[in-house]
PyMOL CGO cylinders between C-alpha atoms (Angstrom):
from pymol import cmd
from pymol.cgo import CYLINDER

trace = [
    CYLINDER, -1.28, 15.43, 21.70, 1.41, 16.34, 24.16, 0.3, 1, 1, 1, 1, 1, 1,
    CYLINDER, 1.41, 16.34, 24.16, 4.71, 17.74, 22.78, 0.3, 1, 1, 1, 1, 1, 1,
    CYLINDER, 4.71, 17.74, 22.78, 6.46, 14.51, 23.57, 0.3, 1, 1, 1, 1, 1, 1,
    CYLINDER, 6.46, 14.51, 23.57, 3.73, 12.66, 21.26, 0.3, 1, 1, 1, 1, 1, 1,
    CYLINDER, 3.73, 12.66, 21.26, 4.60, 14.88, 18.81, 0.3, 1, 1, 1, 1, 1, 1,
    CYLINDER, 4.60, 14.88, 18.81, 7.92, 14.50, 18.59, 0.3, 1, 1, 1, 1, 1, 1,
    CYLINDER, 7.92, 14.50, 18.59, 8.00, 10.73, 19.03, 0.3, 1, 1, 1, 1, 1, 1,
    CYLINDER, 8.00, 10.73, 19.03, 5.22, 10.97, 15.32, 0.3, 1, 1, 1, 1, 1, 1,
    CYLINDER, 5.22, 10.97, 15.32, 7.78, 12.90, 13.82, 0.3, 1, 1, 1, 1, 1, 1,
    CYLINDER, 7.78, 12.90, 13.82, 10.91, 10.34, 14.84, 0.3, 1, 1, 1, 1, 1, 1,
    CYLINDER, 10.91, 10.34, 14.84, 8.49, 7.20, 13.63, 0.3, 1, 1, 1, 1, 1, 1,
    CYLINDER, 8.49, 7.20, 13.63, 7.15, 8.73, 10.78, 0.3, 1, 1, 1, 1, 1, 1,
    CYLINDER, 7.15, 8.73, 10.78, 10.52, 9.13, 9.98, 0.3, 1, 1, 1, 1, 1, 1,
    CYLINDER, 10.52, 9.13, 9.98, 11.76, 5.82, 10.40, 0.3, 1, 1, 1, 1, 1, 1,
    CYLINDER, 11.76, 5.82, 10.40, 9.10, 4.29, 9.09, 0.3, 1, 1, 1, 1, 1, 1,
    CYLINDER, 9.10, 4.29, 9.09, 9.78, 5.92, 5.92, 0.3, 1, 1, 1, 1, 1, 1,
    CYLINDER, 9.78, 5.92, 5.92, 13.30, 5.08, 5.71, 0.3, 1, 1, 1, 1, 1, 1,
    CYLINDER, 13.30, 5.08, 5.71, 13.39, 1.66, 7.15, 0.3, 1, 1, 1, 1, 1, 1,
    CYLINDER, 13.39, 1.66, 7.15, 15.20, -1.18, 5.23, 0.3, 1, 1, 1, 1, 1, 1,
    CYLINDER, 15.20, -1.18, 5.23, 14.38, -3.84, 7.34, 0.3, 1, 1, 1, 1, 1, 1,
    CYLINDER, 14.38, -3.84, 7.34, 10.51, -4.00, 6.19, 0.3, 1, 1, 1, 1, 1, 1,
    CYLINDER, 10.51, -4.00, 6.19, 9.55, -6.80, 4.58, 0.3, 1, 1, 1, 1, 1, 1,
    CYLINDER, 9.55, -6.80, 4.58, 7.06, -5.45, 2.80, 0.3, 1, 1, 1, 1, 1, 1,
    CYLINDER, 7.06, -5.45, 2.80, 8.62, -2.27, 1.72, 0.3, 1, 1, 1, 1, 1, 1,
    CYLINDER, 8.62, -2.27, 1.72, 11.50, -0.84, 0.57, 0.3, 1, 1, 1, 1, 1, 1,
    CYLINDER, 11.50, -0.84, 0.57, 12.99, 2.23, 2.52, 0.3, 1, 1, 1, 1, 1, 1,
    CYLINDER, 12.99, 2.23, 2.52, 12.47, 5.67, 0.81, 0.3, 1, 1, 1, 1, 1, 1,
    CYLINDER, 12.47, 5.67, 0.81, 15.82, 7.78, 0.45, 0.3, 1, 1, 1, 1, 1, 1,
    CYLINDER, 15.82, 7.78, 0.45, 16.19, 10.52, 2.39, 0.3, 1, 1, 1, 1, 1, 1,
    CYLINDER, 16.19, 10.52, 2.39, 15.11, 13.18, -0.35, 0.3, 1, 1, 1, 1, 1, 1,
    CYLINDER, 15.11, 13.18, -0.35, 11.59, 11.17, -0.66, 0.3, 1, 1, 1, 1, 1, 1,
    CYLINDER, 11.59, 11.17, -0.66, 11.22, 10.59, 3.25, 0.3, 1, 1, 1, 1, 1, 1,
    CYLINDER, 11.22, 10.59, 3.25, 11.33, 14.31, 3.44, 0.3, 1, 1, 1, 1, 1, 1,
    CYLINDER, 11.33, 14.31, 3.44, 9.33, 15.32, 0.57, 0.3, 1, 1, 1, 1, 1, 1,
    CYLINDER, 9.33, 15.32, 0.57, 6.38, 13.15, 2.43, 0.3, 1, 1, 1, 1, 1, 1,
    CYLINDER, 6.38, 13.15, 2.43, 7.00, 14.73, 5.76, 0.3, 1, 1, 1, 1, 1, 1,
    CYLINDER, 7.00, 14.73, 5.76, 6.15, 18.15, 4.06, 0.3, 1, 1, 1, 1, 1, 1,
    CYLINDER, 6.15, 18.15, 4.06, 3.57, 16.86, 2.56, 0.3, 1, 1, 1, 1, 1, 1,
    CYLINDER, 3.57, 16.86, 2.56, 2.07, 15.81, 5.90, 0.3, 1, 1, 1, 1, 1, 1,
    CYLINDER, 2.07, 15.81, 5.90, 3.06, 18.81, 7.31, 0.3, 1, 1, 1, 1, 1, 1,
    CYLINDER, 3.06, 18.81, 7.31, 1.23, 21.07, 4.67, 0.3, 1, 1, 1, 1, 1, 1,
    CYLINDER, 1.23, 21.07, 4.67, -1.64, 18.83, 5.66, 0.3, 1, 1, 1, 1, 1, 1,
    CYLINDER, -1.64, 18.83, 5.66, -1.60, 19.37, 9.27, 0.3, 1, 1, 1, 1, 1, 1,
    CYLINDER, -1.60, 19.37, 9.27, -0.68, 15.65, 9.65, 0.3, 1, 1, 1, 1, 1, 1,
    CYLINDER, -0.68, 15.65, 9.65, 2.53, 16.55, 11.55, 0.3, 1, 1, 1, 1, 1, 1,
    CYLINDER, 2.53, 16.55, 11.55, 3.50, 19.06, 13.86, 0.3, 1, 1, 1, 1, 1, 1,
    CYLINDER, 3.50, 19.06, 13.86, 4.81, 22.29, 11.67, 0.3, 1, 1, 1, 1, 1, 1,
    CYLINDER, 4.81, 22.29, 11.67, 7.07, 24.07, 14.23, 0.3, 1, 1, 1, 1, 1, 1,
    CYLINDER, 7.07, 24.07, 14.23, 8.62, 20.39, 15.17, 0.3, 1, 1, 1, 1, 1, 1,
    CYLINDER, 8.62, 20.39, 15.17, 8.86, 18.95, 11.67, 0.3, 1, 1, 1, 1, 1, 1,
    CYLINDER, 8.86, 18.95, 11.67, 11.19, 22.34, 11.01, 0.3, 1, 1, 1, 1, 1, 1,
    CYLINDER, 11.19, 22.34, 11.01, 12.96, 22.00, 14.62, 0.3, 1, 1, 1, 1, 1, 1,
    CYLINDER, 12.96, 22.00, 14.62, 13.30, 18.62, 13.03, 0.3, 1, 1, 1, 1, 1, 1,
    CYLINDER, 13.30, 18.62, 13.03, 15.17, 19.60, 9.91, 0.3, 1, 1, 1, 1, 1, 1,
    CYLINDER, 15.17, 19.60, 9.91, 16.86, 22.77, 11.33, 0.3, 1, 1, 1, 1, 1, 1,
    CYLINDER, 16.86, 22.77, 11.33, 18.58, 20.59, 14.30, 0.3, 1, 1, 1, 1, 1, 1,
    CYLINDER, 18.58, 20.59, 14.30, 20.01, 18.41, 11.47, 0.3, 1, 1, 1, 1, 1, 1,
    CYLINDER, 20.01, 18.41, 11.47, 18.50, 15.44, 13.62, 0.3, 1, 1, 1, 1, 1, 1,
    CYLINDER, 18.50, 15.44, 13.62, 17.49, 13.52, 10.40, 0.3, 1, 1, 1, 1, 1, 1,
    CYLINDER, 17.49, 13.52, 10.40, 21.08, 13.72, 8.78, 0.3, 1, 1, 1, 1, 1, 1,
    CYLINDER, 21.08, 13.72, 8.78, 23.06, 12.07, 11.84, 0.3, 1, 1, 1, 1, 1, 1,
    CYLINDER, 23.06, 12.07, 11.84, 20.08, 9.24, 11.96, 0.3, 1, 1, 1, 1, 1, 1,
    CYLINDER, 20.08, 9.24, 11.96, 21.03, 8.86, 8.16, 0.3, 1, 1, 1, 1, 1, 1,
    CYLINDER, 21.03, 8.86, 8.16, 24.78, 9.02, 8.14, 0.3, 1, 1, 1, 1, 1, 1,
    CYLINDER, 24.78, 9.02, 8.14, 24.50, 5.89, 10.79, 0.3, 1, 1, 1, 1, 1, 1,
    CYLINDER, 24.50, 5.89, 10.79, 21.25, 3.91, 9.34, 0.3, 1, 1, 1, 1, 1, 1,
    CYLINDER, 21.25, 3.91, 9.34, 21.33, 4.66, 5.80, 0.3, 1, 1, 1, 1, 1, 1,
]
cmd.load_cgo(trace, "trace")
């Protein structure tokens, strides 16, 4: 996969995890969103390097502060 499609897995992973609007799910908080993207990134599911860009820009908290 390309970097972009990488990133964009991360993002909708991401999302996916936390979304509220589902109506078959309830969103995960932002601890257990997290705790599942390591988990997939342990297992190679998502990209390592950009699952850590991901956390170290601080991405996921300003997506939270204005959708959670």
């Amino acid at each position: 996969m390309s970097w972009t499609a990488r990133m964009i897995a991360i993002a909708d992973i991401f999302e996916a995890l936390t979304a509220e609007d589902r109506p078959y799910k309830r969103g995960k908080t932002l601890s257990e969103a997290l705790r599942i993207m390591n988990i997939m990134k342990n297992n190679a599911r998502v990209d390592p390097e950009l699952f850590e860009l991901f956390l170290r820009s601080g991405v996921y908290l300003r997506y939270a502060e204005r959708f959670l």
